[in-house]
C-alpha positions, 0 to 999 in steps of 0.5 A: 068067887075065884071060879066065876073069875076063871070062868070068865077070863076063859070066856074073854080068851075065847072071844080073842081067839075067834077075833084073832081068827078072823083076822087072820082069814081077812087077811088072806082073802084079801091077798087071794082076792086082789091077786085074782082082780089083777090077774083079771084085770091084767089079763086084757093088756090093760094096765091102767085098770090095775089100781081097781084090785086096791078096793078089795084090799082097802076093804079088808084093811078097814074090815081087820082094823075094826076086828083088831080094835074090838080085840084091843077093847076086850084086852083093856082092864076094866 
C-alpha cells in the first residue's frame, strides 16, 4: 500500500514539474515575442501601432493562467 502511495505522489510531482515548465517557457515567449512585434512595429516611425504587441502578451497571460490553474487542482487534497 505505502508503495502504491509513493508511486503515485511521485507521479503527481512529475506532472507539476512539466506544468511548472511550461510555464516558465510561456512566460519567455512572451517577453521574445512582444519585444520582436514592438521592434517591428516601431521600426516604421509609428507608434501608434505599438499597443498591437499586447495581443501576444495577452495570449500568453491567459495560456500560463490556465497552466497555473491545472497546477493548483492537482496540488488540491482529494
Amino acid at each position: 500500500m505505502r508503495a502504491d502511495r509513493l508511486k503515485y505522489l511521485e507521479m503527481l510531482q512529475g506532472v507539476i514539474t512539466r506544468l511548472a515548465g511550461n510555464s516558465f517557457t510561456i512566460k519567455g515567449w512572451s517577453v521574445t515575442l512582444s519585444t520582436g512585434t514592438l521592434a517591428y512595429l516601431m521600426k516604421d516611425g509609428n507608434p501608434s501601432v505599438a499597443y498591437l504587441a499586447l495581443i501576444p502578451a495577452v495570449m500568453f497571460a491567459i495560456l500560463d493562467g490556465y497552466y497555473l490553474l491545472l497546477e493548483k487542482r492537482l496540488r488540491k487534497p482529494v
